[in-house]
N, CA and C of each residue as an Amber inpcrd file, in Angstrom:
protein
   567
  73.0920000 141.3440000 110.7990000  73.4870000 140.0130000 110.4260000
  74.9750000 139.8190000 110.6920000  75.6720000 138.7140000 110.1510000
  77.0320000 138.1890000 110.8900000  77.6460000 138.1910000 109.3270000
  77.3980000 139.1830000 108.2690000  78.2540000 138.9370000 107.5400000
  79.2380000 139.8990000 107.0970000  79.6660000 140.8190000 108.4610000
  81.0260000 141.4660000 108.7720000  81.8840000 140.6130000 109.1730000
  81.1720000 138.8380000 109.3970000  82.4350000 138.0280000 110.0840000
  82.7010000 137.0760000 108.8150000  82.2920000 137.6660000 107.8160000
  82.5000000 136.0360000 106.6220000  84.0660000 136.8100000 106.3220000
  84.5480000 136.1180000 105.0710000  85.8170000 136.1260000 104.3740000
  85.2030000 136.2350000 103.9070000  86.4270000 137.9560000 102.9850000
  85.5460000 138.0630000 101.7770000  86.4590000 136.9540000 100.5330000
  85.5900000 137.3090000  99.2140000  85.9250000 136.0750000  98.1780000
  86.5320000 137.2460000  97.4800000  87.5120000 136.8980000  97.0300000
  88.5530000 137.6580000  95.8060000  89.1950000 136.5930000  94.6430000
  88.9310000 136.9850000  93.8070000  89.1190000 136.5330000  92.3130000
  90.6990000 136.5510000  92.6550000  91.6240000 135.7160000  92.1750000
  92.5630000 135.6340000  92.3300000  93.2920000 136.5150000  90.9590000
  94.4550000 137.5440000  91.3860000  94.3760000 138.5630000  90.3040000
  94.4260000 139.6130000  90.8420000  92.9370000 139.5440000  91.7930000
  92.0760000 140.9980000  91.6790000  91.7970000 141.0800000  93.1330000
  93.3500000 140.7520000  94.1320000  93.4440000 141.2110000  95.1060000
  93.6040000 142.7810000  95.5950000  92.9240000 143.0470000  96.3380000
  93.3120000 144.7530000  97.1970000  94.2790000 144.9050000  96.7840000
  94.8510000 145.9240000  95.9770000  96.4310000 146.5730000  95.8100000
  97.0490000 147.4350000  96.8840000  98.6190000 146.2500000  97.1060000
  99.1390000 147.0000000  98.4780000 100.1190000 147.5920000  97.9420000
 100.3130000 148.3090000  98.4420000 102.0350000 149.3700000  98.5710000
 103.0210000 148.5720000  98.2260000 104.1080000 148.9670000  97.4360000
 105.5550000 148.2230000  97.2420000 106.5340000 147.8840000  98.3240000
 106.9680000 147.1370000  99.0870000 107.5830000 147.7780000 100.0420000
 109.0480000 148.5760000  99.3030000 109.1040000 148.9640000  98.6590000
 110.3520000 149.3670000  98.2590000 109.8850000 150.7080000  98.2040000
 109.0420000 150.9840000  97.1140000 109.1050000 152.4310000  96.5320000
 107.0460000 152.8880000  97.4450000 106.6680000 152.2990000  97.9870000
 105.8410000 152.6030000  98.8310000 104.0410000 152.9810000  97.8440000
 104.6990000 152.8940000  96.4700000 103.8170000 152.9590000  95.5960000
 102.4740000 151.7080000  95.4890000 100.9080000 152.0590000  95.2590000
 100.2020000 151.3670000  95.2440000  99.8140000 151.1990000  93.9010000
 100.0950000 149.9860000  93.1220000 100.1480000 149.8420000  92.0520000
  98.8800000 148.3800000  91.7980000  97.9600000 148.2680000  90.6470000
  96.8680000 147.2510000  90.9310000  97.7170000 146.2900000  89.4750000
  97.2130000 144.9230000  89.5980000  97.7870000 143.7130000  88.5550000
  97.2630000 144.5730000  87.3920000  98.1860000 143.9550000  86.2700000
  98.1770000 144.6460000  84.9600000  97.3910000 143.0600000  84.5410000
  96.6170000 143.2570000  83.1830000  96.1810000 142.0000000  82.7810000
  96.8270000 140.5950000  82.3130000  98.0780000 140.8250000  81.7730000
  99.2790000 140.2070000  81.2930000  99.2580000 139.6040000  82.9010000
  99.7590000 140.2930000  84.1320000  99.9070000 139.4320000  85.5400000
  98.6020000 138.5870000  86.0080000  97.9810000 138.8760000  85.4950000
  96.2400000 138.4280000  86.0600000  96.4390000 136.9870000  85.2160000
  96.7030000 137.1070000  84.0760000  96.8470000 136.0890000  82.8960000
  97.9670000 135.0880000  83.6790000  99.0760000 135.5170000  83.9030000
 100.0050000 134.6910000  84.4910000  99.6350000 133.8280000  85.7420000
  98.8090000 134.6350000  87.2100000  98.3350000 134.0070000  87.7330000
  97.6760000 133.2490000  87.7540000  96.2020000 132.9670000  86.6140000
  95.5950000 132.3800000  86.6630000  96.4870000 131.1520000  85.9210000
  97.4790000 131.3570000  84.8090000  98.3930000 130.3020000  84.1280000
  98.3500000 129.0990000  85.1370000  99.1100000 129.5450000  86.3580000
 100.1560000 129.2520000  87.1330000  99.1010000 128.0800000  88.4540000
  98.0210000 128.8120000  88.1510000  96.6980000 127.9520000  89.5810000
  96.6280000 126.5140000  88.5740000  96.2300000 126.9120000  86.9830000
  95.4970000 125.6100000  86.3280000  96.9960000 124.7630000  86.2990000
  98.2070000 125.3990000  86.4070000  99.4000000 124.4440000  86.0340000
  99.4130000 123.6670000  87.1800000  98.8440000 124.2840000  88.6350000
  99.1260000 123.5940000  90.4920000  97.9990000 122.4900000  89.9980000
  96.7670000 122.6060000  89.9590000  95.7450000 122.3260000  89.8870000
  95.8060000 120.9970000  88.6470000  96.4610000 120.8290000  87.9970000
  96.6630000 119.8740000  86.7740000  97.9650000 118.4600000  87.4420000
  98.7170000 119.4460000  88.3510000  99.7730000 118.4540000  88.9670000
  98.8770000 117.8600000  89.9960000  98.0870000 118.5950000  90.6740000
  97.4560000 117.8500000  92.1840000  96.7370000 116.6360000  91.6120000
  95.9800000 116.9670000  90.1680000  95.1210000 116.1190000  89.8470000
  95.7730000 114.8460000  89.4940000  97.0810000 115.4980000  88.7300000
  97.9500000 114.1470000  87.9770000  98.4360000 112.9610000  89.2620000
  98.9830000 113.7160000  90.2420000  99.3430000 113.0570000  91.7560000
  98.0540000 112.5830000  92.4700000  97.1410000 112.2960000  91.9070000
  96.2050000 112.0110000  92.9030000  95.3430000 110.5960000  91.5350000
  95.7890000 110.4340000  90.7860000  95.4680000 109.3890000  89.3700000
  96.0230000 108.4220000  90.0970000  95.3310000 107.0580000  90.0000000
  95.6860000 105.9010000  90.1750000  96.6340000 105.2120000  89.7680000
  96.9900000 105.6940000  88.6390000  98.3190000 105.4300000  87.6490000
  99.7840000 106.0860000  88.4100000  99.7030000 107.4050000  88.6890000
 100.9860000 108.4540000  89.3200000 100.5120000 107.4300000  90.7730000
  99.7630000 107.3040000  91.6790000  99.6000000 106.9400000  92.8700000
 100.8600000 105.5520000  92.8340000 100.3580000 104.1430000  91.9690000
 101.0680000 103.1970000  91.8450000 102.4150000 103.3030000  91.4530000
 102.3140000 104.4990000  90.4460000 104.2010000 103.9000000  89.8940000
 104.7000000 104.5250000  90.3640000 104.2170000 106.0190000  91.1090000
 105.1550000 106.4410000  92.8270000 105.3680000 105.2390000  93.7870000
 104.4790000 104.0940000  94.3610000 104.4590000 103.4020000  95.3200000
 105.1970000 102.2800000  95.0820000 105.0920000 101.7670000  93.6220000
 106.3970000 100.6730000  93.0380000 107.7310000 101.5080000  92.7240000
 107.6410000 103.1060000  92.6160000 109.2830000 103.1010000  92.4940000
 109.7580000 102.7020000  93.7580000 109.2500000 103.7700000  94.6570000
 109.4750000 103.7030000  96.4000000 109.6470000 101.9830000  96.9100000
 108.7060000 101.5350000  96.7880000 109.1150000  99.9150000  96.9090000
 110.0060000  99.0680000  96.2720000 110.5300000  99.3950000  95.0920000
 111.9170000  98.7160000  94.8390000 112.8520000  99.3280000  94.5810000
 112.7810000 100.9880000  95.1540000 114.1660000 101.4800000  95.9860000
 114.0190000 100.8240000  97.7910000 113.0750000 100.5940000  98.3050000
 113.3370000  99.9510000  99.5280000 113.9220000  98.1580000  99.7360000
 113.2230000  97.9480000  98.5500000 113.4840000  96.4740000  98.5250000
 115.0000000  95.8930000  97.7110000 115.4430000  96.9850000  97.1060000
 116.8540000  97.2870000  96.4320000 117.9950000  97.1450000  97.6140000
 117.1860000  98.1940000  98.6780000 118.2410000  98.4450000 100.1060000
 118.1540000  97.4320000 101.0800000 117.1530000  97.0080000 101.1230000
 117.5000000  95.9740000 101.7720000 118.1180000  94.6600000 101.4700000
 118.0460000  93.9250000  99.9350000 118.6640000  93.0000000  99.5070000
 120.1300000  93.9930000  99.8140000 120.6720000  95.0630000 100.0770000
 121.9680000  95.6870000  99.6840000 122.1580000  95.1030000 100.7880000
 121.6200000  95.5130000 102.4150000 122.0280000  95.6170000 103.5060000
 121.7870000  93.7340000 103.5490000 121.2910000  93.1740000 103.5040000
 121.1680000  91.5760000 103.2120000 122.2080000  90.5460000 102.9110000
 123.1390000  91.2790000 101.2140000 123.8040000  90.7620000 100.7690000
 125.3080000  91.1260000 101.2150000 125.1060000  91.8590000 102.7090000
 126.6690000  92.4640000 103.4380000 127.0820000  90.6710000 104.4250000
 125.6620000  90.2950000 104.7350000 126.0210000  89.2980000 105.7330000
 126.3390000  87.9110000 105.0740000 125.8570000  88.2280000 103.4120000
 126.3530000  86.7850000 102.6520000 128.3390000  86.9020000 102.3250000
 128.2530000  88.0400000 102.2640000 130.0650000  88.3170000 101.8240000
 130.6320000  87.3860000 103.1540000 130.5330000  87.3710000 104.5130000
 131.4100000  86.7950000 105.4810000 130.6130000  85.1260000 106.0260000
 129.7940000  85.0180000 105.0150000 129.0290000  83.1520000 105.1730000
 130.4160000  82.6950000 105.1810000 130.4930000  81.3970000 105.9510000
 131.7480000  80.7100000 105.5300000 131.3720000  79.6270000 104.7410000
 130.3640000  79.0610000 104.6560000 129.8420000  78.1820000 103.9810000
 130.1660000  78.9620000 102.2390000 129.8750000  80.4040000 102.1950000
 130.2120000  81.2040000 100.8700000 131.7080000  81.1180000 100.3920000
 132.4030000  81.2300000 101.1800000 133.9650000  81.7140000 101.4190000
 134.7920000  81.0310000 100.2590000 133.8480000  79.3490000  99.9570000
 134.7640000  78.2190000  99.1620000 134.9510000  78.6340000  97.8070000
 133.6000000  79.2740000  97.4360000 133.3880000  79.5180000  95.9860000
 134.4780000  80.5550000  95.5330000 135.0350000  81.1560000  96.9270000
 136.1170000  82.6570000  96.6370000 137.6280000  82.0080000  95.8060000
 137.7220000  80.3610000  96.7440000 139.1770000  80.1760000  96.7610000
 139.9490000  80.0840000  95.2380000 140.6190000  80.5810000  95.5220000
 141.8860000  80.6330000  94.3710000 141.5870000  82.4310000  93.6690000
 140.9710000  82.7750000  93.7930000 140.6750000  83.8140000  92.6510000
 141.2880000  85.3990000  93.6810000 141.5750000  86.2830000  93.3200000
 142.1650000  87.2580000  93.0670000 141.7500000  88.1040000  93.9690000
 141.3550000  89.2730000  93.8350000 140.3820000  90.3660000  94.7620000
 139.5440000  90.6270000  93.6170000 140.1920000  91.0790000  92.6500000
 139.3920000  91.5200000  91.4210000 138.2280000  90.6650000  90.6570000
 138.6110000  89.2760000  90.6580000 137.8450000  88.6640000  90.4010000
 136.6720000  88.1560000  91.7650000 137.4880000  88.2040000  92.9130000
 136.3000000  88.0020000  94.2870000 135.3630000  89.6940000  93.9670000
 136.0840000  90.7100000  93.4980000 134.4560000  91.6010000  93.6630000
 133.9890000  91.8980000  92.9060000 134.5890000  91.1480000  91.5990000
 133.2780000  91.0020000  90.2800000 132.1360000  89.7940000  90.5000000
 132.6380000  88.8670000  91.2350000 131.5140000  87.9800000  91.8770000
 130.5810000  88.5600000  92.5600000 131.2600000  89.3550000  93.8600000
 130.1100000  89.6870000  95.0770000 129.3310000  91.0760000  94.2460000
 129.9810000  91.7770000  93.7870000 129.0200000  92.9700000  93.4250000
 127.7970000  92.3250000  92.4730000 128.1060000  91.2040000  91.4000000
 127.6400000  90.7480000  90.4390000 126.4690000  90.1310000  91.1090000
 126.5500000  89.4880000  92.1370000 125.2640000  88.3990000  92.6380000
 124.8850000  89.8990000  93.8230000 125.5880000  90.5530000  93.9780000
 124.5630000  91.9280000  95.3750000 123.7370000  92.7550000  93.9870000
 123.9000000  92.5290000  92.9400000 123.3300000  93.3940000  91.7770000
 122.1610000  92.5950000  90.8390000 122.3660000  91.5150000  91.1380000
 121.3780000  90.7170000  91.0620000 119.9100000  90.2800000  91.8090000
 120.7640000  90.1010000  93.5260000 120.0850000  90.6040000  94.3730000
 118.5200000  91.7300000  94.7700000 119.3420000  92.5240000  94.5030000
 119.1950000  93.5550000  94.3300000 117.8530000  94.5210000  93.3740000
 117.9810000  93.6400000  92.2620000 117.2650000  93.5080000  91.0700000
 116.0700000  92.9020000  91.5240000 116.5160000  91.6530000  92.1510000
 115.1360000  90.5130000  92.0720000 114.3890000  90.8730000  93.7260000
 115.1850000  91.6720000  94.2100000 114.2400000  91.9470000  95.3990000
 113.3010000  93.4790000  95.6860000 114.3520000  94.3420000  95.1710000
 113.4670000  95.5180000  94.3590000 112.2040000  95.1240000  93.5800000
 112.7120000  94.4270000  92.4950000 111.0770000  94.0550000  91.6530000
 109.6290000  93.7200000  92.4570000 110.1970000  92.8290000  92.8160000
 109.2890000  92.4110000  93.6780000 108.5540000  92.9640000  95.2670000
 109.2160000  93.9400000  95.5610000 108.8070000  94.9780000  96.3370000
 107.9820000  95.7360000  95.5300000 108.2320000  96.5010000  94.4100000
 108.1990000  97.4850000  93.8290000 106.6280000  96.9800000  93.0150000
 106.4600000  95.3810000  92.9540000 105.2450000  94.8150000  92.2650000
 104.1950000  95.1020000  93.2910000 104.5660000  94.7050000  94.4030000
 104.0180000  94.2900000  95.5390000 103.2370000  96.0310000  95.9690000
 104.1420000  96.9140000  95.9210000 103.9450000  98.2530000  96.4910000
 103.0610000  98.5430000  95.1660000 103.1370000  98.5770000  94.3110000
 102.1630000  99.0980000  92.8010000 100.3990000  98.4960000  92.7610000
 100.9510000  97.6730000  93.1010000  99.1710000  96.2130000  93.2070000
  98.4060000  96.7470000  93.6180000  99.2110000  97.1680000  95.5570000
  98.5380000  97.6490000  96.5160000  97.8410000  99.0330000  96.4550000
  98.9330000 100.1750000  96.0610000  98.5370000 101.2800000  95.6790000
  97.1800000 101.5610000  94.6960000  97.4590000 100.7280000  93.7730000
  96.4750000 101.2780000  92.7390000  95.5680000 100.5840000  92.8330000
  95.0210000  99.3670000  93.4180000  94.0620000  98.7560000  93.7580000
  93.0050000  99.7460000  94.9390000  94.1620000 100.1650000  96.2110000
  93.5750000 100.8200000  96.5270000  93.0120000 102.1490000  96.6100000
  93.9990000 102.7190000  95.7230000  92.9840000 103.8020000  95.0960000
  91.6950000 104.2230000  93.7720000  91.9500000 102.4650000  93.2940000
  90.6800000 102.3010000  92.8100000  89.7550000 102.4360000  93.3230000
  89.5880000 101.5080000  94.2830000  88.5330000 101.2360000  95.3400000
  88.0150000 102.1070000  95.8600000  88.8280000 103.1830000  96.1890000
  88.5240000 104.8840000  96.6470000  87.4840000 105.2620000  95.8500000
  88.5280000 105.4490000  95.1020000  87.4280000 106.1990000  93.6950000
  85.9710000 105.8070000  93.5110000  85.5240000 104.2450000  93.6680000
  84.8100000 103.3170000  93.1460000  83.6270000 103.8030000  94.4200000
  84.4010000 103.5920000  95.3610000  83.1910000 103.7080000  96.7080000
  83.4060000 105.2520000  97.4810000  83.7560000 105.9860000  96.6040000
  84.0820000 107.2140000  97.0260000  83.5360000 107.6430000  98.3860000
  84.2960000 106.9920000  98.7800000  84.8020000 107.1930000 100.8060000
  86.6010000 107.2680000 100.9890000  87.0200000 107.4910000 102.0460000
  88.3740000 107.4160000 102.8840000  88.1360000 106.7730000 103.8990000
  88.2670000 105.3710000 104.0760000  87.9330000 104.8340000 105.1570000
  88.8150000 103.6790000 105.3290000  89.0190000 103.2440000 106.4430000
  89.9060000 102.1090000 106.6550000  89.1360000 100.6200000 105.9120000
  87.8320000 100.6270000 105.2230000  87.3630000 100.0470000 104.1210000
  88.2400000  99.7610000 103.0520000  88.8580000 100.3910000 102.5590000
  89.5340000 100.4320000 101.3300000  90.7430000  99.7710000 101.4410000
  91.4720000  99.8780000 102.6260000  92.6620000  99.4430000 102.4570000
  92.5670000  97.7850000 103.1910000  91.3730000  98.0580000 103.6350000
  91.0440000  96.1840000 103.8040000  90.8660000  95.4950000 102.5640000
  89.6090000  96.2460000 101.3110000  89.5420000  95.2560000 100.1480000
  90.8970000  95.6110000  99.4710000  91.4860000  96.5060000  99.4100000
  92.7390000  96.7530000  98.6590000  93.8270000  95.3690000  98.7780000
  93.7110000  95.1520000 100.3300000  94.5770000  94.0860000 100.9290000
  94.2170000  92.6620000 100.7330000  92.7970000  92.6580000 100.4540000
  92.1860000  91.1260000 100.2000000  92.3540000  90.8120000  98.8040000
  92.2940000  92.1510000  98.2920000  92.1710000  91.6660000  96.5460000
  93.8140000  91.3340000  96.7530000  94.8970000  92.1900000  96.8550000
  96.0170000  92.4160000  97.0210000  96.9380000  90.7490000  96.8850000
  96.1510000  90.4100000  97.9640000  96.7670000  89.1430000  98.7320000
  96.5790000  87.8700000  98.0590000  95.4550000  88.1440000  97.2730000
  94.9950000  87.1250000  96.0980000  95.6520000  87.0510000  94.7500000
  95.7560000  88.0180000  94.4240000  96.3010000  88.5160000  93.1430000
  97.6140000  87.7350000  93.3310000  98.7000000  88.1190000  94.7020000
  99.9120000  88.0640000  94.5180000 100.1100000  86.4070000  94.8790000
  98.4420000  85.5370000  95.2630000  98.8740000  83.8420000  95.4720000
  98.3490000  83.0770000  94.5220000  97.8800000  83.9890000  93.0840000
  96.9810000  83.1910000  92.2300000  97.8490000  82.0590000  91.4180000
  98.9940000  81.9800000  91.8830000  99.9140000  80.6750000  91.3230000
  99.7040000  79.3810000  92.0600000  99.0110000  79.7640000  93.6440000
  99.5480000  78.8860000  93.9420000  97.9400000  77.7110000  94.5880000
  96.6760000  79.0740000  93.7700000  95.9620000  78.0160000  94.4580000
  94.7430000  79.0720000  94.8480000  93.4230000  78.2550000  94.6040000
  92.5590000  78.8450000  95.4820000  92.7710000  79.0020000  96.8360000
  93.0270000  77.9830000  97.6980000  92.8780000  77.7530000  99.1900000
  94.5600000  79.1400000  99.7470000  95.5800000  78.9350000  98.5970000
  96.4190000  80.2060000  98.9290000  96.1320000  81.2330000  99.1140000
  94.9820000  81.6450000  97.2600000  94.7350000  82.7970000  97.4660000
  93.7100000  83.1730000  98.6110000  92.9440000  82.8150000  99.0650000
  91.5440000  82.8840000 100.0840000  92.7660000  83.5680000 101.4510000
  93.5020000  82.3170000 102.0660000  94.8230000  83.0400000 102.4570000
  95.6510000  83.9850000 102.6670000  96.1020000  84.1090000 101.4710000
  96.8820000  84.9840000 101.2690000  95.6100000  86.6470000 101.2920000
  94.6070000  86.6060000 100.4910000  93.8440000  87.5800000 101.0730000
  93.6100000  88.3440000 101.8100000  93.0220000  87.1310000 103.1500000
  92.6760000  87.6070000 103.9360000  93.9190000  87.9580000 105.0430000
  95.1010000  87.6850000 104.5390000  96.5800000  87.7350000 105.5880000
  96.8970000  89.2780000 105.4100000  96.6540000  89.5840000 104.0370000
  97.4340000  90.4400000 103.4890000  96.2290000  91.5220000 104.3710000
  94.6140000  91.5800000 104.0280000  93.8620000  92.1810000 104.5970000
  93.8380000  92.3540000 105.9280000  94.2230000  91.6870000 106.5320000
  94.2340000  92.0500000 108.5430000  96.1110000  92.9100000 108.6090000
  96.6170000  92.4530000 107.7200000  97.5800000  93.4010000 108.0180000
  97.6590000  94.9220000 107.3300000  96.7210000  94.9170000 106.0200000
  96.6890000  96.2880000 105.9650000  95.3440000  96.9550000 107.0270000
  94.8410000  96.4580000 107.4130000  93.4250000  97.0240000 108.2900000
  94.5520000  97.3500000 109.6780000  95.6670000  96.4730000 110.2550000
  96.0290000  96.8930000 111.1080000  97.3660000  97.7990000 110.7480000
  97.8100000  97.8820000 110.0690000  98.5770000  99.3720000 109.4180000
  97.5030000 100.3470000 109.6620000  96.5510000 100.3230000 108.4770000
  95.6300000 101.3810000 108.5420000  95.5710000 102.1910000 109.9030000
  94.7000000 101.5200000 110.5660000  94.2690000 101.9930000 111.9180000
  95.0030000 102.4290000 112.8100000  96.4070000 102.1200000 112.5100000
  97.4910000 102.7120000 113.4250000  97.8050000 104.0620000 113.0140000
  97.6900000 104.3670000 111.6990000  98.0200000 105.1960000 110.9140000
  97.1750000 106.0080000 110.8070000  95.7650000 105.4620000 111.0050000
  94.4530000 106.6420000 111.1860000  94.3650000 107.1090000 112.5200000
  95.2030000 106.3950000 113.6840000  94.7300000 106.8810000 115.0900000
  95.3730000 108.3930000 115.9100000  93.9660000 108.5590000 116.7040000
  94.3820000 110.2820000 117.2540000  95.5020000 110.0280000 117.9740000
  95.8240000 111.2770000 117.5310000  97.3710000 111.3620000 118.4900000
  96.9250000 112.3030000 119.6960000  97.2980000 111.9520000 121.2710000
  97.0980000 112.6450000 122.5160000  97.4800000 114.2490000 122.1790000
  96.7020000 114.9460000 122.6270000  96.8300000 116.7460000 122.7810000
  97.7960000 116.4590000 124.1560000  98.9250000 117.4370000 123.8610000
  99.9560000 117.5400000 124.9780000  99.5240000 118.9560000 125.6400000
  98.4740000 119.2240000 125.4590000  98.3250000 120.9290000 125.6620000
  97.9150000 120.6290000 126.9910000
């Protein structure tokens, strides 16, 4: 039979005991180390699970989104400092008082465009890893209803005929993310 070609299964612990490289001695896990290892798998095994919760998924994807949406109102609010149409509100006042203004409204900025990234990135995330869960597949499926629900949610102020809209806008652009993002990459071999 072919089962000189399997892998064998070893209890983690209760690997083959190799030589030290130091003192060349073959020494096997004491139970106290066996105990530690196994500690140390359920502690990996408890984080993978926690990182993979719909909850850790979203409020990773809203921090990340309103640290991006933070940087860009930053890089945004460089081209309002030299508006000249801005320039009037400067006159008469000081330096000190011109960069308690500009930092004050780039920090504001800043605030209100982060959030709203950071809403936007959370919706998406955890919607679509609901949906995962729900239809337990990985498929460019998910991040289409992720994107339809997505797109609705974020126009329900403004309207059925928005949200239907906004839905299906938000859905053709995550289906075409997706697919770019799912596609084979050429073998250079």
């Amino acid at each position: 039979m072919a089962t000189q070609y399997l892998t064998p299964f070893v209890v983690p612990g209760y690997e083959p005991p190799s030589p030290d490289p130091q003192t060349g001695e073959v020494r096997t896990k004491t139970d106290d180390e066996r105990r530690e290892i196994i500690w140390q798998m359920k502690q990996v095994r408890m984080v993978q699970e926690g990182m993979e919760s719909p909850v850790a998924k979203a409020a990773i994807s809203g921090a990340m989104g309103f640290a991006i949406g933070a940087f860009f109102s930053l890089m945004g609010s460089s081209f309002t400092i030299e508006d000249p149409f801005q320039r009037q509100q400067y006159e008469g006042m000081n330096m000190k008082q011109k960069a308690r203004v500009i930092f004050g409204d780039m920090g504001k900025g800043m605030w209100r465009q982060g959030k709203g990234f950071g809403m936007v990135g959370a919706l998406y995330a955890g919607t679509e890893c609901v949906i995962e869960g729900y239809r337990a597949k990985n498929d460019i499926y998910n991040s289409v209803y992720a994107g339809l629900v997505s797109g609705a949610v974020l126009a329900r102020n403004s309207g059925p005929r928005a949200m239907a809209f906004g839905g299906l806008g938000f859905a053709a652009f995550s289906a075409a993310i997706d697919s770019y993002m799912r596609r084979d990459t050429p073998d250079e071999d």
